[in-house]
N, C-alpha and C positions, 0 to 999 in steps of 0.2 A: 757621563759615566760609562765605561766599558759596559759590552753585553758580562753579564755575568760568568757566563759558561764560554767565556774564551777561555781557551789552556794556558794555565801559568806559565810563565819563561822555566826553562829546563836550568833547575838550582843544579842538580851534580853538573852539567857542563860550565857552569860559570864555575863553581866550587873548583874542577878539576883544572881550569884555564887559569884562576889566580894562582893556584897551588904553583900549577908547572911557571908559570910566570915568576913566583917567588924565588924558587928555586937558578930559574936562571941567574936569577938576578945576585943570589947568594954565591951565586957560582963564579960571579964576576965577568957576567957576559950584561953585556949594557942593555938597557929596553929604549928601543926606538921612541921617539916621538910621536909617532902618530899611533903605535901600539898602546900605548899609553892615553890616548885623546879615547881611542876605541874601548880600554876597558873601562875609563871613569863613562864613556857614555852608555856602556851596557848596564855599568852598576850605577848609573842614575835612573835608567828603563825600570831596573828591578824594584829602586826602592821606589819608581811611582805606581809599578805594580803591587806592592806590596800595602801601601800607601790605600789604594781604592779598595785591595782585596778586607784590606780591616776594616775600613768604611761599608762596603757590603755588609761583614759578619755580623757589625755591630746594628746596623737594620734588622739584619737578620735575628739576631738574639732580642732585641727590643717584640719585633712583630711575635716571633715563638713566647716570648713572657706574654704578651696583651691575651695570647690565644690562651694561654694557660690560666690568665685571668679571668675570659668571658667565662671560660671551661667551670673552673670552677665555681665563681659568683652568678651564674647563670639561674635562674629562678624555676629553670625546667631540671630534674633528676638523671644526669649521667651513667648507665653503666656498662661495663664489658665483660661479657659473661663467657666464659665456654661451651662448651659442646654440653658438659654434664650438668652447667649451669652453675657455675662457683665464679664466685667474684673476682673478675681479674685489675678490675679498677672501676673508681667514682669520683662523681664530685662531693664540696662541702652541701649542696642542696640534698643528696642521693643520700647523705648520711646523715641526715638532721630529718629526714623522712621514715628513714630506719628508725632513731633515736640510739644511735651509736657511734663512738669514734672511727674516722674511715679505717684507722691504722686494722682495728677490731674486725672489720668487715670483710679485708682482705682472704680471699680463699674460702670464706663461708660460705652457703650453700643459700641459692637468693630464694628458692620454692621454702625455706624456711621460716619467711615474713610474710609470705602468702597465706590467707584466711583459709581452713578447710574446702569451705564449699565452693571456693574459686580457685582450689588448687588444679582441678580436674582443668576450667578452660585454661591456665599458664601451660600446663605440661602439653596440651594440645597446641598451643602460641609458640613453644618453644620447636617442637618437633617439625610442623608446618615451615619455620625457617629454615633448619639444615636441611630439610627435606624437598623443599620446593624452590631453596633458594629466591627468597621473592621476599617482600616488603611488607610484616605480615603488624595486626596490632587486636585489642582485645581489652576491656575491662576489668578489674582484678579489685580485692580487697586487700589489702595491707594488715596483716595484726602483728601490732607493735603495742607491747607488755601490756599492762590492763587501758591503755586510752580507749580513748571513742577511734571505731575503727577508722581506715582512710582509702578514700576511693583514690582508685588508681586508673589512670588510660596507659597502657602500655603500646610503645612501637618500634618494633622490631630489624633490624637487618642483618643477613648472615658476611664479614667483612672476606676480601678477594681470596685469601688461601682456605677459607672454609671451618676455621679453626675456633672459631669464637665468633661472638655478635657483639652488635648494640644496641644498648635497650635507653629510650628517652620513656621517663615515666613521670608524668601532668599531675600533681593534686587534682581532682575535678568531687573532690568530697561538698563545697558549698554546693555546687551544680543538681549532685546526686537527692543533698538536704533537700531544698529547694524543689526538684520533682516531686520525692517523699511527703514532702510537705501541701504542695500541691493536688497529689494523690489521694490523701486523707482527705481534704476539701470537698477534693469530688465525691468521697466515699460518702464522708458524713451528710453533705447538700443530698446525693441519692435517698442517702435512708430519712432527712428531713423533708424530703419535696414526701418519698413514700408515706411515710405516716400523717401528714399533713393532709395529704388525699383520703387515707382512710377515717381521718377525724372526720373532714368533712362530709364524705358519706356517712358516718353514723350520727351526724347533727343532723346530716339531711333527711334518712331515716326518720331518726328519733322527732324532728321535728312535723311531720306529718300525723303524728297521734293528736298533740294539745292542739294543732289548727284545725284537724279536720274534727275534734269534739268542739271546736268554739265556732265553728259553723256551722257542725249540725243541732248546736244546744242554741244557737243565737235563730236559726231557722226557728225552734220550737218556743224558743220565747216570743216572736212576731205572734204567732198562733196566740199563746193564751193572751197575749196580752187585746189583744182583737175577743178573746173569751172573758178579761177579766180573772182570770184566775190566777188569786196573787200566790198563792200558795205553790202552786207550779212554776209560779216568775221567779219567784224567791231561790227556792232548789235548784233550776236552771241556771238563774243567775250567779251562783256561787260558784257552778261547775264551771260555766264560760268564765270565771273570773278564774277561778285552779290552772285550768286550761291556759291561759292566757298567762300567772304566772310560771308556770311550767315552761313556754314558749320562752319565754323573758331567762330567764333561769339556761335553759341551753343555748341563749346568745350569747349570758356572760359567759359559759364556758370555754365559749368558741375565743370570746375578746381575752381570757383570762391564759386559756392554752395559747394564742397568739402574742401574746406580753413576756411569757415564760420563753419564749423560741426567741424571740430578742432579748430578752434581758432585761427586760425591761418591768419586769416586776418584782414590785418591793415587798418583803419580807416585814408585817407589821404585827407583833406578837401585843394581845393585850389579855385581861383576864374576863371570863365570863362562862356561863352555866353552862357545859355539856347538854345534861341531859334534856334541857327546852331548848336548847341549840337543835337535836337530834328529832324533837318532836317537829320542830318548827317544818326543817326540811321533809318528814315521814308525810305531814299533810298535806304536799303538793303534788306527792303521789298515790296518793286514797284513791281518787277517782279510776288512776289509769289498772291501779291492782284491780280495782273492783270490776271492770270491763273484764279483766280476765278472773277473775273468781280466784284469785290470790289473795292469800290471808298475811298481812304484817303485824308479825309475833315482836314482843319486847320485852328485855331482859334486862333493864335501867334500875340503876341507883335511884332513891330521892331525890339527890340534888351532888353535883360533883363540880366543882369548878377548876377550872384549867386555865394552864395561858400559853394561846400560841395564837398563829394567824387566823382569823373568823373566814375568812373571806379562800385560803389554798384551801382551810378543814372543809367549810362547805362545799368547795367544789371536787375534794374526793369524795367525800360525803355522798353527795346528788349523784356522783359517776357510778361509786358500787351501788347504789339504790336502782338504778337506770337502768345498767346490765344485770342486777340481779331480776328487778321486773321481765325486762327481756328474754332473758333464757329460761325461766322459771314456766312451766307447764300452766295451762289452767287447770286449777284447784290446788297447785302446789300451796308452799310458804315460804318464808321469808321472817327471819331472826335476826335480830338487831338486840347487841350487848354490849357490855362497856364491864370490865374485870378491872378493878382498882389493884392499883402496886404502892409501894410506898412513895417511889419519886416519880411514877407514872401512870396511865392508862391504855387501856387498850380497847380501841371500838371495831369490834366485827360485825359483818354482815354476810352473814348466812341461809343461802336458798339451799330448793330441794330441786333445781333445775340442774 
């Protein structure tokens, strides 16, 4: 195939050559033989130039459509903006990102699909191009009518006369999700590792009162019983025995708070007494009030029965009794009530700390 960019044969000089040719010939002056060999061989030259050159075009027109197809079906967003930033062209991705006909988009104004808070870095993206002339790009929000917004990567170039740009602009909204999503994890795992530690320091706390009475009450029992004095074994004995459920009692909380962080605990509602529910747990903490000279007041019904889980109730139950012991002064108090509704109840606890 010819180089491309050879120069066509000069059409007005053939044109002008058969003309005068014709002419003679109307004239009645004869045309040589070999005049005649020379023009059919110039006008066979033409028509194989002609011949290649439409073979080119048609390469040519084929390659310009394919481009005009990646152009368009291309899954990255096309556009070419001007100086003031008005749309001077796109593709079918560029306008299905918008959520608009492209015909529509024509001459609109692109900082108009830009999110508030991200209009500030576009108009700084956009100036940095004409301004620096350089390859510039930048993250952006897209707000297209009420959807879920769409993250944008935007990148930039100012084209050779300076007159407009191109903007290729990525979806990167899963990517963003995904961070987002990530982000909370870490957020939440922080605030779950944090209060995890602080539970455990106030088991570990709280757990130092019922061991250190069930050691010093199990010391004192050795003693009498070396004396015989049942009387003293007995009172001892019940106290290392409180002591000891008390200990038991802030383990399951610890297992019960560790079941709820997984999920792993089930919701078992069944029906049974409040108010000997309420006593049951008050006497596991007699001993510990009475070391501090804290007095536990109560303001119970006869008899109430309810139905929900024994086992969450109890163990808010034991927690407001725990920290109301804790923060309550010696000689303070400590109230414990239950106000009947018609389709409910309500159990408060009440210190003077």
């Amino acid at each position: 195939m010819k180089n491309q960019n050879k120069p066509p044969p000069n059409l007005d000089a053939l044109r002008q050559k058969a003309e005068a040719l014709l002419k003679n010939e109307q004239a009645g002056s004869e045309l040589t033989f070999a005049d005649t060999l020379k023009l059919i061989h110039e006008l066979e030259v033409h028509q194989i130039e002609l011949e290649m050159q439409n073979e080119e075009l048609c390469i040519a027109k084929t390659a310009a459509q394919d481009a005009v197809d990646l152009y368009d079906f291309a899954p990255t967003g096309y556009f070419t903006l001007s100086k003031e930033g008005n749309v001077l062209n796109l593709n079918l991705c560029a306008a299905q990102m918008l959520g608009k006909e492209r015909s529509h988009l024509i001459s609109s104004r692109f900082a108009l699909f830009i999110s508030n808070d991200t209009k500030p870095i576009f108009n700084q993206f956009i100036d940095k191009i004409f301004s620096f002339k350089t390859k510039e790009s930048c993250e952006v929000t897209l707000a297209v009518d009420d959807t879920l917004p769409l993250y944008a990567h935007l990148t930039g170039i100012m084209t050779g006369n300076g007159d407009k740009c191109y903007i290729t602009v990525d979806d990167i909204s899963e990517r963003k999700q995904a961070e987002e999503a990530l982000k909370n994890s870490e957020t939440e795992l922080r605030h779950l590792n944090a209060t995890k530690d602080k539970f455990f320091s106030i088991i570990a706390h709280d757990l130092k009162s019922p061991f250190n009475a069930i050691m010093g009450f199990s010391e004192i029992l050795v003693e009498q019983v070396s004396k015989n004095n049942l009387k003293g074994i007995a009172r001892n004995a019940g106290i290392t025995f409180n002591s000891s459920q008390r200990a038991v009692d802030l383990l399951m909380n610890l297992m019960e708070w560790s079941r709820s962080q997984t999920g792993r605990m089930e919701f078992n509602p069944e029906e049974f007494e409040i108010v000997d529910f309420i006593n049951e747990n008050i006497m596991m903490f007699d001993e510990i009030a009475t070391q501090k000279s804290i007095v536990i007041k109560k303001d119970l019904p006869h008899d109430c029965a309810v139905i929900a889980d024994k086992a969450m109730i109890g163990t808010v139950l034991r927690n407001l009794l725990s920290n109301a012991i804790k923060f309550t002064k010696s000689g303070g108090e400590i109230l414990i009530s239950v106000i009947e509704k018609p389709d409910e109840i309500t159990v408060s606890v009440k210190d003077s700390g």
